[in-house]
C-alpha positions, 0 to 999 in steps of 0.5 A: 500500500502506498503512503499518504502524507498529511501536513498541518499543525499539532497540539503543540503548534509545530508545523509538520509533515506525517507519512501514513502508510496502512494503519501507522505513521511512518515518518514525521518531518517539521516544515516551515509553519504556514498559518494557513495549514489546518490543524492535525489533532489527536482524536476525541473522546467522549467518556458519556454517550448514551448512543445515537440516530435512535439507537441506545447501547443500554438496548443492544442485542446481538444483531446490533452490529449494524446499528453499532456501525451506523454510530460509529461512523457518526462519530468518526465524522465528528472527530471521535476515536474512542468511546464510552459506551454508557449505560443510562438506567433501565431493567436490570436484566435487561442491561445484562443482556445488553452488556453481554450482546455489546461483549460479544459484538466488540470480540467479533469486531476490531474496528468497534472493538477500537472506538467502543474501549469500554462501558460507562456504568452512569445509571441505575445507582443514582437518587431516586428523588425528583430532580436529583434523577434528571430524566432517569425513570425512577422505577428502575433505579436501584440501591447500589449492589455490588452483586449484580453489578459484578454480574453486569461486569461479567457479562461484559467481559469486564468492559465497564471502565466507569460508573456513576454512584450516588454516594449518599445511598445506603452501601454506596461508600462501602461499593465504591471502595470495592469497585475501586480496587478492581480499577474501575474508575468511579464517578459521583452524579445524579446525587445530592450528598453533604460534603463530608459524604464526598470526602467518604466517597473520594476517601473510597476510591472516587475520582470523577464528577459525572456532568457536574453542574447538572443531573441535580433538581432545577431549584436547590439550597444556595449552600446545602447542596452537593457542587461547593463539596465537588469544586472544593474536593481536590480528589475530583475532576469534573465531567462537564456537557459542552453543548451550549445548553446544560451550561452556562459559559461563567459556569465553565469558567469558574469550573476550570478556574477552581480545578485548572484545566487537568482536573476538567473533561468535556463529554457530549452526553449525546442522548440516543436520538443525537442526530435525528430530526427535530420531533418526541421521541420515546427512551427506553428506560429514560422519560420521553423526549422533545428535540428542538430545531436548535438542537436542544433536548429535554423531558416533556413537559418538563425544563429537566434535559435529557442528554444532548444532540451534538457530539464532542466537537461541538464542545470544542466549538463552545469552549473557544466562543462561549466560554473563551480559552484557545483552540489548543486548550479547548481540544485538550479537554474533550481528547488528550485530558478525558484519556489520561482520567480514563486510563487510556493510551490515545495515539499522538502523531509520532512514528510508528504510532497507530495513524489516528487524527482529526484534520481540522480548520477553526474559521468564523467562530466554527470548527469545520472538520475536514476529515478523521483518518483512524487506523489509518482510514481516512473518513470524510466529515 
């Protein structure tokens, strides 16, 4: 196979030339820096995505390949090389069965096997109080149970890389120190615990605040409420939603100015019908739901949102506009950083690397993908 050679600028701004041949960089060169050269940045990665075009990962079956596929390469075109899988809540059983088609589909598949490197764990032991719940129907949510989640984790191959606990419930603390020490990396969300529950959770192995700032009832006590105990706990990082519309952008910054740019993450919280048209749409295991023309989603009848329409590069988009820190900083939060929290090895543009990279231009306020080469195939935006 013949090599193909792709120039543009790195995260750390030098202006290089990269060879690819098959699936790997074969040579790296620097060339003079062109200001009008796009960028070649590592892929994203969203650690909270909840599925897409109408199919949720916490329904899989052992036919879902195909629809597996069809997400995949929405997000690819978008800029995403690896993936957490989340399992929002629903029927215990069921996401066994959900766990274990998922286990099999990614053994039998290297290309998804790739994107798709784990599962989020994000519902069922959360609160089941009004608001704290977010748009989680309430009658499967259960108290923490270390059992059957070892079943679940089983039944995925041991696949789950993180899950969301609220530690206020009865066992949590105690569930959270056991699920640790098995390396599963813990996150605290849908909740409302007091601050020293949060020193008891992070004093237990929890490190990760699943999209703080929301996940919480829409009225709450100015002091007596879990997010002084969050920004103020320095075991924490903070998961964040970057779409425009879970968060404020002075929200964001205060966030990053609190915990500095290492200790924050961008996700999409993409909700199942991320992409498909504006319309009510029905969940399984989650409330029903309207997609507004603009992209915004939320429970019917209700200001509760219900995950997000867009993917991880429209964070990218808002940190720069919004929210106002540089290009580079904001790539850094939905890639290189989510990586490192999650434990994971992402590809850089260095020789003999796996050859995946997004090609990208940042022109009149909006981040216009070119194309996402991964494994060294090249996908057009």
């Amino acid at each position: 196979m013949s090599e193909i050679v792709y120039k543009g600028i790195t995260l750390e701004g030098e202006a290089v030339e990269l060879s690819v041949r098959c699936s790997k960089i074969i040579n790296r060169k620097k060339i003079d820096f062109d200001p009008d050269l796009p960028y070649l940045f590592p892929v994203l990665v969203d650690l909270q995505h909840n599925g897409a075009l109408g199919t949720a990962y916490n329904n899989l079956r052992e036919d879902s390949s195909e629809d597996l596929h069809k997400i995949a390469e929405h997000l690819i075109k978008n800029g995403v090389g690896r993936c957490l899988a989340t399992f929002t809540t629903s029927p215990y059983d069921n996401l066994n069965k959900a766990a274990k088609a998922l286990n099999k589909i990614l053994n039998e598949d290297s290309f998804l096997n790739k994107l798709f490197f784990g599962i989020f764990h994000e519902g069922v032991f959360i609160s089941p109080k009004e608001g704290w719940r977010g748009g989680h129907a309430p009658e499967y949510i259960l108290e923490p149970d270390w059992e059957e989640f070892c079943k679940l984790q089983e039944n995925s191959g041991d696949r789950v890389k993180m899950l969301n606990i609220a530690p206020e419930e009865k066992s949590a603390i105690e569930f959270i120190k056991k699920a640790s020490e098995t390396g599963v990396c813990i996150a605290l969300g849908h909740c409302n615990p007091d601050t020293e529950t949060i020193k008891a959770a992070t004093d237990a192995g929890a490190s990760i605040v699943t999209h703080f700032g929301n996940g919480a009832a829409p009225a709450i006590h100015r002091f007596q409420n879990p997010f002084w105990g969050f920004l103020d706990n320095s075991k924490l990082a903070l998961g964040l939603i970057g779409d425009g519309f879970h968060l404020p952008p002075e929200v964001v910054r205060v966030a990053l100015k609190c915990k500095g740019l290492d200790k924050c993450f961008f996700v999409s919280d993409a909700n199942i019908y991320s992409g498909c048209k504006a319309g009510i749409y029905k969940r399984f295991g989650g409330l029903d739901c309207v997609i507004k023309e603009n992209g915004f989603i939320h429970v019917v009848g209700q200001e509760i949102l219900a995950g997000a329409w867009f993917q991880n590069n429209h964070s990218v988009e808002f940190l720069v506009n919004e929210v106002g820190i540089e290009l580079n900083d904001a790539w850094k939060l939905c890639s290189t950083i989510p990586a490192r929290l999650i434990g994971i090895e992402l590809p850089m543009l260095n020789v003999g690397e796996e050859a995946s990279f997004v090609q990208a231009k940042f022109e009149n306020q909006k981040l216009k993908l070119q194309f996402t080469v991964l494994n060294g195939q090249k996908y057009s935006a």
